[in-house]
N, C-alpha and C positions, 0 to 999 in steps of 0.2 A: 893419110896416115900420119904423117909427118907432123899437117897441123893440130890436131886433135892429139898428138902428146905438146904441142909447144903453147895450147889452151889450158891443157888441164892442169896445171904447176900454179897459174893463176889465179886460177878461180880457188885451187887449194888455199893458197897464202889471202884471200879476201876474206872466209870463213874460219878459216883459225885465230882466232884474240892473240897479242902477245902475250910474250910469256912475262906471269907478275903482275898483271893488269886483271880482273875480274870484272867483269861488265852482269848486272843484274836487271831486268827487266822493270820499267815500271810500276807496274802493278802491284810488284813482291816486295820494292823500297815502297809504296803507298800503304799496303797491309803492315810492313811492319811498323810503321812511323805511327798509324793508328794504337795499335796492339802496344806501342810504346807510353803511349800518352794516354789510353785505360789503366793500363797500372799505376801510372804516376797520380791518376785522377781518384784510383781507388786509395792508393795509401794514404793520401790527403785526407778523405773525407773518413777512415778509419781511423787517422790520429786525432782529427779533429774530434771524432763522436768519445775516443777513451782519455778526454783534457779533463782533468782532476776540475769539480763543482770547486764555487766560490766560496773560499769559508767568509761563514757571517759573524761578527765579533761578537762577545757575549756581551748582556747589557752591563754598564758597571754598577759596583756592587754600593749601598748607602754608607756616604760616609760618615755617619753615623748610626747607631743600632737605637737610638732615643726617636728617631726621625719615624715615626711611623708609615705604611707605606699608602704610596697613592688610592688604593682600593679601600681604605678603611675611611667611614664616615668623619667626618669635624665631629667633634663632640659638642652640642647647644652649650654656649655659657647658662652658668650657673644665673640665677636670679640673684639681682644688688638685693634686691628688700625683703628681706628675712624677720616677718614679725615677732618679735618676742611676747611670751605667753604673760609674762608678770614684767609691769615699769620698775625700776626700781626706786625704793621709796627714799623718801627724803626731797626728791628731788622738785627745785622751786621754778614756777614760773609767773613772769609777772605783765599783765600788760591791759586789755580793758575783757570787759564779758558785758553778753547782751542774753538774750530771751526766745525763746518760739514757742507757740503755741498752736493757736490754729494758724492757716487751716491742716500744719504736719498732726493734729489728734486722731489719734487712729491710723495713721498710715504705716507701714513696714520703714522700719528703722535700717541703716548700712549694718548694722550686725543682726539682720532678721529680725531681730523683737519687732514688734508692736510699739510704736508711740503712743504713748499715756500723759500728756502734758501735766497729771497730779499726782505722776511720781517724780521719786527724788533722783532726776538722772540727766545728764549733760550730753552734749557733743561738743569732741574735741578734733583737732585733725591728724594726731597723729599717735596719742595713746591707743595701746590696748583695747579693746573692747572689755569691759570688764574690771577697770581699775579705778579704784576709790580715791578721790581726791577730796581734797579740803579745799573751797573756794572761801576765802575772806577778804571782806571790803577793804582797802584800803584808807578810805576816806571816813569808814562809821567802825572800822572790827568787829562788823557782824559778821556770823560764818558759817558752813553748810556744806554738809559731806553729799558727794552725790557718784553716782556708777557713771563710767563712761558706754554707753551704747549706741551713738550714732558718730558721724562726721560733719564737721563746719566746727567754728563759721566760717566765711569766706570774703570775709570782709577785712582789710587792711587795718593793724591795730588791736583784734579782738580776737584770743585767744582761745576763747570759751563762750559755747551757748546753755544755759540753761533749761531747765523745763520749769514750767509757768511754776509749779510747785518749788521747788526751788528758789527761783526769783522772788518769791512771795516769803519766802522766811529769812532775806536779807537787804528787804524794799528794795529791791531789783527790778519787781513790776510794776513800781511806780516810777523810779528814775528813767529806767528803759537801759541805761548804759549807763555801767561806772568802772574805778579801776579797782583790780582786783589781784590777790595774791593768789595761787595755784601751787598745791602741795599734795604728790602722792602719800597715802595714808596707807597703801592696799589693795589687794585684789581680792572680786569676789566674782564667783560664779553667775549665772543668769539663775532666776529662781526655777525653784524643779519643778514648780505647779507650772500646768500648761498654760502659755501666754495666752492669754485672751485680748480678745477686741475691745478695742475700747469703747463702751457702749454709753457712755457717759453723752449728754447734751454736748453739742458743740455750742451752746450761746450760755451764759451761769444762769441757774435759776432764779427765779425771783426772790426767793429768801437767802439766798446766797449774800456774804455779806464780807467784808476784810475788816478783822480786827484783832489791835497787839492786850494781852495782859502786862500791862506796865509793874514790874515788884517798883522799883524805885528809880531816882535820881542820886546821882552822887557825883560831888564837885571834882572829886580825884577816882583817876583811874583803877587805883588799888583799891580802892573801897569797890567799884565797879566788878573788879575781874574776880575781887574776892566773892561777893555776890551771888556771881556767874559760876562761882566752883562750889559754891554751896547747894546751888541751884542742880547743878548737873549733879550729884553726889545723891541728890534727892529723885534722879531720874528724872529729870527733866529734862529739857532742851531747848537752852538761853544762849539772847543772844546780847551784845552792847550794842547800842548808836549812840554816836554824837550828834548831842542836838543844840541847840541855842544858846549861847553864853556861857560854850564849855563844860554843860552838863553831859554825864556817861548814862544816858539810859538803860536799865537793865529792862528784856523783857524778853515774852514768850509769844508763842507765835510765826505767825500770824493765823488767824483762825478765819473759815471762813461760811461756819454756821454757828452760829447764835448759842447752842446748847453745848460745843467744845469751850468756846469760851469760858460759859457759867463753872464747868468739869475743871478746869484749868486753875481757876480762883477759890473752887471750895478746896482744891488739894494743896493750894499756898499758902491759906488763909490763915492756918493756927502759928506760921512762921513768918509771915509777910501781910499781918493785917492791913499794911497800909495799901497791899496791892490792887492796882483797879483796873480794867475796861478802855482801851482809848480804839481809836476809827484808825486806819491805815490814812499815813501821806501827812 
């Protein structure tokens, strides 16, 4: 009896904790430490998901309003070479002229015509199509209006080509090249009757022939261009050369059938009996 109270005092004071000390089991500090560090895991990734988006700057604005914006096309430059519809006249040019004939007869011209080598029409390189020029010799003042309708020459020095007609009413088709003065006179249309082909021989015919009506000779030049203004006055169309010893031939032409010729001299004849017949060259 005695020992069984002097046991039980003991074992009381083993199982009572002191007093102010709290002792908790491991398992309940492991739950809570977990249960600690979910919350702390959730607030995290809660503040992280409500973090205000990145503001993006706005693009800056042009500074200038003249600047047009990237999205709108370049505009194509305009074209340098803006042809004018009329040369202006007056205007002189001076340098050599030559000829073509075959084999351009009949071929399409740079302004569409048709090439006619026996009409009165030129290529130039850089007139009009269309503009009337006065070409006279330099070396004889022979002279001869002609339409510009094609392009050339192209040859260094030579400013103007002719058509065989042409060259033939200023011995042009005989020299081959001379020098020559170049003066806008005017413009004129292409004609309104429909071009046609040139259906003409390309080789001259047999009766085909080159010759001037010679009105006169004259020592001085004013008697010469007086002549020449008489001539034209009477509807004709005269020209000068200088020819041998300082003489100013007046004459017409050149002709290149036989029976214009005759036509030429009966319509001279009651004012220029003296006028005659000579051979081209």
């Amino acid at each position: 009896m005695e020992m069984s109270q002097l046991s039980s005092p003991k074992n009381s004071r083993s199982a009572t904790p002191p007093r102010g000390r709290a002792r908790y089991p491991k398992n309940v500090i492991q739950r809570t430490l977990a249960v600690t560090l979910l919350l702390l895991a959730t607030l995290v990734i809660g503040c992280a998901s409500q973090k205000a988006p990145r503001a993006t700057a706005p693009p800056p604005e042009p500074t200038s309003r003249s600047t047009p914006p990237a999205a709108e096309p370049t505009p194509k430059p305009k074209s340098t070479e803006k042809p004018k519809k009329e040369a202006k006249k007056g205007k002189t040019e001076k340098g050599l002229a030559s000829w073509y004939g075959e084999p351009y007869h009949g071929r399409r011209t740079a302004s569409g015509e048709i090439y006619d080598m026996h009409e009165m029409t030129a290529a130039h390189r850089t007139l009009p199509f269309g503009t009337m020029v006065k070409v006279t010799r330099r070396d004889t003042g022979a002279d001869v209006k002609l339409r510009i309708t094609d392009r050339g020459p192209f040859i260094k020095g030579r400013i103007i080509d002719l058509s065989f007609a042409g060259a033939k009413k200023i011995g042009l088709d005989i020299d081959g090249v001379a020098p020559v003065k170049v003066v806008i006179v005017g413009f004129e249309e292409a004609p309104k009757k429909k071009a046609k082909k040139a259906k003409r021989e390309t080789e001259h015919p047999k009766d085909e022939i080159c010759v001037w009506v010679q009105v006169g000779a004259f020592g001085s030049i004013d008697n010469a261009r007086g002549a020449e203004e008489r001539l034209e006055d009477a509807g004709e169309t005269a020209v000068i050369i200088e020819g041998p010893g300082g003489l100013h031939r007046v004459r017409l032409g050149p002709y290149d059938k036989e029976k214009d010729a005759i036509k030429a001299l009966e319509r001279i004849a009651p004012d220029w009996p003296g006028a005659k017949a000579v051979p081209c060259g």
